[in-house]
N, C-alpha and C positions, 0 to 999 in steps of 0.2 A: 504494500500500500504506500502510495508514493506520502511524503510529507508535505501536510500543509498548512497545520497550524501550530503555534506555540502552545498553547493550553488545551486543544481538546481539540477531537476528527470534529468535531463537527454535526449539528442535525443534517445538514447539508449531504454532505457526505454519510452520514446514518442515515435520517429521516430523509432528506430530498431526494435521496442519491441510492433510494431501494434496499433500507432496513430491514424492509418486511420483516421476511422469514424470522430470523433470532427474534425480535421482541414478541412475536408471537407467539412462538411455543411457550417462552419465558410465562404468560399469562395463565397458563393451564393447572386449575386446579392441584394447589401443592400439600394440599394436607386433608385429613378427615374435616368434616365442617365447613372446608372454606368453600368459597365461592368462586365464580368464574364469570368476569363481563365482558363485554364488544364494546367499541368503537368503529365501523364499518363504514367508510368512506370509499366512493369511486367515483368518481368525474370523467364523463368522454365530453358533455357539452362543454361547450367554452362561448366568449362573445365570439360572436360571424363565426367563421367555417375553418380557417386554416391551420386554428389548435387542437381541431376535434381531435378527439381518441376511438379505437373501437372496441378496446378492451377491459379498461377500467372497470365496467360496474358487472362485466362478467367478474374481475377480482371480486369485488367486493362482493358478489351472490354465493362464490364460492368458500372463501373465508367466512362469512356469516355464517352458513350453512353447515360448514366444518365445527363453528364453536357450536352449534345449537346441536349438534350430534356429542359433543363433546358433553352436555346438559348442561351448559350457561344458565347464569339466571336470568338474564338479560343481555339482548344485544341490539343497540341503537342501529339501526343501515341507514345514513342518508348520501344517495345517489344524484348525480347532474344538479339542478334549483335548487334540490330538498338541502345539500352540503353549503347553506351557506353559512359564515362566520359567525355568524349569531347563532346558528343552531349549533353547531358542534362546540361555543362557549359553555352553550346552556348543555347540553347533551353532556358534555367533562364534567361539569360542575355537579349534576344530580349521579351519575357515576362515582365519583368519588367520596359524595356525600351518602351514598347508600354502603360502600366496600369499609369493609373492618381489618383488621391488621390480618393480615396471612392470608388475604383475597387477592383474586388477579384480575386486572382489567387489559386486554387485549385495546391496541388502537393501532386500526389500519388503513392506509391511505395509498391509493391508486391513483396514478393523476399526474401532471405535469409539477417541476420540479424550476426553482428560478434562482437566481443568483442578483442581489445587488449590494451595494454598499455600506458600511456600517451608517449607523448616526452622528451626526457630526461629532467631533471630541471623542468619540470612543476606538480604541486601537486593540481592543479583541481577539481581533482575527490576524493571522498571520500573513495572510492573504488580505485584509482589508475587506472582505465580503462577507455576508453574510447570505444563507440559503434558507430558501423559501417554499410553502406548498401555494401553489397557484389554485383559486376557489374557484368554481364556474361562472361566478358574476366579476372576476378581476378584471379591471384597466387600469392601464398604468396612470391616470388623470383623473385626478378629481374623489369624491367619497366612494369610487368601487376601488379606492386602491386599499380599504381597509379588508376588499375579500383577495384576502393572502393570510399565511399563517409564516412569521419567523421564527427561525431555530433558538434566538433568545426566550422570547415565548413559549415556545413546546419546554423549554427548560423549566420556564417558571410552573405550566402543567405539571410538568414530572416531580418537581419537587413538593407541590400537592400532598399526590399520593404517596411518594417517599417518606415523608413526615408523616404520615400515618402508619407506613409499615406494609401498605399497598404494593403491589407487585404490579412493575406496567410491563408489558411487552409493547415496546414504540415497533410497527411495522410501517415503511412505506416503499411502495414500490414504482419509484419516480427515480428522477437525476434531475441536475442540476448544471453539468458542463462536462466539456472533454470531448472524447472519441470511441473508437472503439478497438479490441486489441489488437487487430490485424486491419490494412485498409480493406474498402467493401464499397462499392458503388451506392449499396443501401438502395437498389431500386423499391419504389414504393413502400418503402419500410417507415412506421411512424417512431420517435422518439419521444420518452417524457421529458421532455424538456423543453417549458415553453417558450415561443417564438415571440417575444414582444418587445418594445420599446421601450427606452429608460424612465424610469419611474419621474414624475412632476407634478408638481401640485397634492405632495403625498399628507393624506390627511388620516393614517396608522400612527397610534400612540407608539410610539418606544416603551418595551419593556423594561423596568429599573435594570441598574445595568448590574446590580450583583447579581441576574441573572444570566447576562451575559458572561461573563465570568465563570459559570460554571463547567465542568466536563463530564465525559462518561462515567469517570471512577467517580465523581464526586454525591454519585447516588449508590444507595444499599440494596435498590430494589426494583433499578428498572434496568434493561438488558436492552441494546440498540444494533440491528441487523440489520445488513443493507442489498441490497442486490448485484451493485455494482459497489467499485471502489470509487472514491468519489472522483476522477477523473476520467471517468469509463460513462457512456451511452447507456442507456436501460429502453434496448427495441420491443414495442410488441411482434408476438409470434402466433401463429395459426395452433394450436392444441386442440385436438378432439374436434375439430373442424369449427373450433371461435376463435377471437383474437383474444389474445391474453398475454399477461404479462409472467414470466418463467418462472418469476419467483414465489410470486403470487398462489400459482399451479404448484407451487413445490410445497409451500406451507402447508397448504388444503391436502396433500395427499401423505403428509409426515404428521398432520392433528390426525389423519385413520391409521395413525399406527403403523406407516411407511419403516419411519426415523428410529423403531426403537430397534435396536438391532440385536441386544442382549435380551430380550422378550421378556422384562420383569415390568411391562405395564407401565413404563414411563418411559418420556422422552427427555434426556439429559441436551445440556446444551452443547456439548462433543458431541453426542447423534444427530441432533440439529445438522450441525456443520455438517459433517460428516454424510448425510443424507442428501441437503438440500448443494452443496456444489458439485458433485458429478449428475445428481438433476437435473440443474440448470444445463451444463453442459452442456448435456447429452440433449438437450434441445434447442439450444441456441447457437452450435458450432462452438461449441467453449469462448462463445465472445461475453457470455458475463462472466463473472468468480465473484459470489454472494461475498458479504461479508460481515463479521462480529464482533461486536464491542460492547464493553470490555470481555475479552475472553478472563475469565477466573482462573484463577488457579487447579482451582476442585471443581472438577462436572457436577453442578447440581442439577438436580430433576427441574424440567420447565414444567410440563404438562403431565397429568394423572390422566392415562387411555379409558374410555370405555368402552364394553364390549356393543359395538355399534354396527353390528353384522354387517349388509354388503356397503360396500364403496358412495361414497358420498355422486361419484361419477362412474357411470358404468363405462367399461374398456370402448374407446371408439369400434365403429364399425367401418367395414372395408371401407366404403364411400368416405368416411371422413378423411383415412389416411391414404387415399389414393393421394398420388402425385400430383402436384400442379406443375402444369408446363405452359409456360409465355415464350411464343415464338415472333423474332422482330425480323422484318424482310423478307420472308421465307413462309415453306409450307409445314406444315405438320404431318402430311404424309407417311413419315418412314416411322412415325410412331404410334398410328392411329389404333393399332390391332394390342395393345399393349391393354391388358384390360385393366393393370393397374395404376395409371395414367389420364388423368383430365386433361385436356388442352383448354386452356381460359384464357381470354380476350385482354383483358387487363394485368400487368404484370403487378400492378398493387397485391393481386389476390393472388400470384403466384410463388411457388417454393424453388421454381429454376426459370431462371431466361435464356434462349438459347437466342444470340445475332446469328444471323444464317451470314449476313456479308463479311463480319470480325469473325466469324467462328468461335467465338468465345460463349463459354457457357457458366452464367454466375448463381452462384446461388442467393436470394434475396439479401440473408444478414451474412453471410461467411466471405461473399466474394469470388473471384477467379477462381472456376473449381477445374476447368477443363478447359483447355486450347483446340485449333485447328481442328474440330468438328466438323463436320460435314452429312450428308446426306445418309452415307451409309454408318458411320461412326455414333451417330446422336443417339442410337436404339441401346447402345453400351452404356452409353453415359447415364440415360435417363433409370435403366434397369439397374442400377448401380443405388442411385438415389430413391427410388422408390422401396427398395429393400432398406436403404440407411433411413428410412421414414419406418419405416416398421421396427426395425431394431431400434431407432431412438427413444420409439414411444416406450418397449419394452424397457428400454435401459434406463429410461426415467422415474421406470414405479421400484424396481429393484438395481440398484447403482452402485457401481461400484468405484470406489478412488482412480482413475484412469487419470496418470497424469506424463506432459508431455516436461521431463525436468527441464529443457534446454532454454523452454518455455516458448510461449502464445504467439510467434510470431509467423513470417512468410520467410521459409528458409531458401538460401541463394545455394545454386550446385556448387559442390563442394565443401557445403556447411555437414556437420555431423548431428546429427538427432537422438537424444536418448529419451528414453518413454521406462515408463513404470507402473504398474496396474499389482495391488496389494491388498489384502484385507477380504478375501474370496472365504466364504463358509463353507463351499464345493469341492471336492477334491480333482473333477474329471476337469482338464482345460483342451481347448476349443481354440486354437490361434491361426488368424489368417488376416491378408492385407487383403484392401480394393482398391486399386490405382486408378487413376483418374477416368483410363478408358472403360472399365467396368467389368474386367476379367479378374480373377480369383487367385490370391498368393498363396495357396495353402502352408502351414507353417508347423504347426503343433496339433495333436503329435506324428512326427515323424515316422510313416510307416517302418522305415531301415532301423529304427531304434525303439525296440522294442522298451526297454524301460519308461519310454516318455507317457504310455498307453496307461500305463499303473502306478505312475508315479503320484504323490500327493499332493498337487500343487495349490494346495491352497495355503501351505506351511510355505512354500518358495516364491507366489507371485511369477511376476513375469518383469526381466529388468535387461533389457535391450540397448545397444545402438549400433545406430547404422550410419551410411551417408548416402548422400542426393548429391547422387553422380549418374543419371542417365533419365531421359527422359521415358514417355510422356510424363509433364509436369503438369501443378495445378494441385487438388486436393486429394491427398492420401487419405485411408481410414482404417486404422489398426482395430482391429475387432479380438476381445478375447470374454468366451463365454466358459466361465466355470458352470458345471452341472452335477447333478446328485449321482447322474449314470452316466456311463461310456455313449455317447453317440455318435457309434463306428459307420452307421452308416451317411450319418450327416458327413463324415469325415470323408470317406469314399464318393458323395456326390460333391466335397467342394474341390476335392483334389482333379477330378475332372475338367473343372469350369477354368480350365488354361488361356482361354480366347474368349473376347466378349461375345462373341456370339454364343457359345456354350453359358455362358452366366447369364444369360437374358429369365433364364428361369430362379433366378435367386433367392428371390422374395417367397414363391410361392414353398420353397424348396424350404426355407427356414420357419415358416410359421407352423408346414406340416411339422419338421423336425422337432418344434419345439415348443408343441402345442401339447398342455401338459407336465412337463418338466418341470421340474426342482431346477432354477438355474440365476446365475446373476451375469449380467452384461455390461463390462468396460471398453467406451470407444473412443478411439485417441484419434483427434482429427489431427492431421500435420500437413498443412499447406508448402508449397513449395512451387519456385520457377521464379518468374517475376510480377507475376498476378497481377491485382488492380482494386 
């Protein structure tokens, strides 16, 4: 996490900059007696049209819905109009006036994220800024500048409830500035972070500044989780066929008992973590990496699980996770017979673009995934992607640590890449790459080496590296499935698929395989070439 304040990350960086996840679970009933409340915010309306979101208050349905499974005793949702600044004053206020020491109150916000200047005289921030949650009625001019909420202010909230002995989980799942960890075209990809003009005529009290002043550590009882680092992009993404935010998706499926990994009915804030960043990943191209503050020293339990039988979201169906394909200049032809494959007109609503004239083919948030495409080649490409759509979805409810050490960037030939995938409860591993053009690296286990077949690797992991020394370049995808059984014969259909044309069946080949199975899924994306 890059530095960038003297005294404290920042709500900005926590709260603006996609908290969620950590203060969320933190809120989850921690003792016999206590309680458990919401705060439920999501905004897609904004003033006119250019800030709109289309995700936001799916967060906010989903989280809500996650605590009321969880038996809250109360959870406020105010969505779009209903979230304005006066209401979630008033909404805080009778929340913390009804919560008793050893209670939790959850407060989550979905929505754009803003950055301005401190108040005059005051030198706080290391950076000079201060972050901000943007309200559906915000302008920068005039009395709608008081619908904004500052990270001095959420302080003064938290400390509320802290003096009472109240447990907050701050979640939000917004940003505030920066980028994203590899370049990406970002075609039609929306950002929280909103788009407006410098603030004038601001008519927002300033919060007393010993609340400015304050930091993470400087509370007992509130936990602050963010989506991104605060110099990182927070994109919505398509999930279960809505627009949503990753993190948001990650929280809601770690409250049904994703997160706890040692299965004694709670979720600690290491399984948080631990949970909700190969989550995200694994659906967002590893362009976010969630993050938590203050990490403690000692794992304590955030959330008490209920037995809350099926899934708050049932598994997508095929139609959701079909493919989306945007083709520019060109035709669609050579992939119309793909039955797992949509062609859509707008590339806002697509998961790949293909330029027929550049030949390049990008994926919406990762970028330059595939070069020099063409007519006959794009049927590899897309069959490649459409099966990394179904393993992600898989890889997102059960995730495993998949990490690329060398780290998140676009590596140049001749660069060396080390990867590490650790912490499998499986013993059988499952290792194979997919190169950009959509043919199949089969790797582990080694037929010739019989010990690899029986070996335990869930005590070993998987710790690699290689180098990028030969093309086709663009996006790699290091797949390694640990499973409860041997699946020799998924082994025997991937060691086949040597040519894209052979791996055109991939998707279908692995859902049979592993429809069923005890198994966990880590996917290392590792971009390479000179992309875009």
């Amino acid at each position: 996490m890059s530095e960038r304040r003297s005294k404290r990350q920042g709500l900005g960086g926590i709260v603006a900059c996609a908290l969620m996840t950590s203060l969320i679970l933190c809120a989850a009933r921690p003792a016999a007696g206590a309680e458990l409340y919401g705060l439920v915010i999501g905004i897609d309306d904004y003033v006119g049209t250019v800030n709109d979101l289309d995700g936001a208050v799916n967060d906010a349905n989903d989280v809500g819905q996650a605590l009321n499974r969880l038996g809250a005793r109360e959870v406020v949702r105010l969505v779009n109009g209903d979230a304005s600044k006066e209401r979630i004053v008033a909404a805080w206020g009778e929340l913390v006036g009804k919560a008793k020491a050893g209670d939790t109150i959850v407060f989550s916000y979905a929505g754009h994220g803003g950055q301005e200047p401190e108040p005059a005289g005051r030198h706080d921030e290391a950076d000079g800024l201060n972050e901000t949650f943007l309200l559906g009625g915000y302008q920068p001019h005039g009395p709608d500048t008081r619908e904004r909420i500052v990270d001095d202010e959420s302080f003064e909230w938290m400390k509320q409830a802290d003096d009472k002995h109240v447990k907050v989980v701050l979640v939000a799942d917004s940003c505030h500035s920066g980028g994203m960890e590899r370049s990406a075209s970002a075609a039609g990809v929306k950002f929280r972070k909103g788009n407006f003009p410098a603030i004038t005529d601001d008519q927002l009290t300033p919060a007393p500044e010993e609340f400015a002043k304050l930091g993470e550590t400087d509370f007992n009882t509130v936990t602050f989780v963010g989506a991104v680092a605060e110099d990182k992009l927070t994109p919505e993404v398509t999930i279960d066929g809505k627009k949503r935010g990753a993190l948001s998706w990650a929280f809601s499926r770690a409250l049904e008992g994703r997160a706890d990994k040692n299965g004694d009915g709670e979720v600690s804030e290491f399984e948080l973590l631990g949970y909700i960043v190969p989550a995200v990943h694994a659906l967002v191209e590893s362009q976010q990496t969630p993050q938590v503050l203050p990490l403690r020293a000692r794992s304590v339990p955030l959330v008490t699980l209920r037995d809350i039988g099926a899934q708050t979201e049932a598994p997508a169906d095929s139609a959701a996770l079909k493919l989306k394909l945007a083709v520019e200049g060109g035709e669609a032809g050579a992939v119309a017979d793909l039955p797992f494959v949509t062609i859509v007109p707008d590339k806002a609503t697509a998961d790949l673009i293909w330029s027929v004239p550049s030949g390049k083919v990008e994926h919406v948030v990762g970028g330059v995934v595939a070069e020099n495409v063409d007519a006959q080649s794009i049927k590899g490409v897309v069959s490649k992607w459409a099966a990394l759509k179904w393993l992600n979805q898989q890889a997102a409810l059960s995730p495993l640590p998949a990490k690329v050490v060398t780290g998140n960037q676009r590596y140049a030939i001749g660069e060396r890449v080390e990867i590490a995938v650790d912490g499998a409860k499986y013993p059988h591993l499952t290792l194979f790459n997919l190169p950009p053009d959509g043919r199949v690296e089969f790797f582990i286990p080694d037929p010739a080496k019989r010990a690899e077949a029986t070996k335990d690797w869930s005590q070993e992991g998987v710790h690699e590296t290689f180098k990028v020394d030969r093309p086709p370049y663009g996006a790699e995808h290091m797949v390694a499935i640990f499973s409860k059984n041997d699946l020799a014969d998924l082994h025997a259909a991937l060691s086949s698929m040597t040519t894209a044309q052979r791996a055109e069946a991939l998707r279908p080949l692995l859902e049979e395989a592993l429809s069923g199975q005890e198994a966990q899924i880590g996917i290392l994306d590792i971009y390479t070439g000179a992309g875009g």
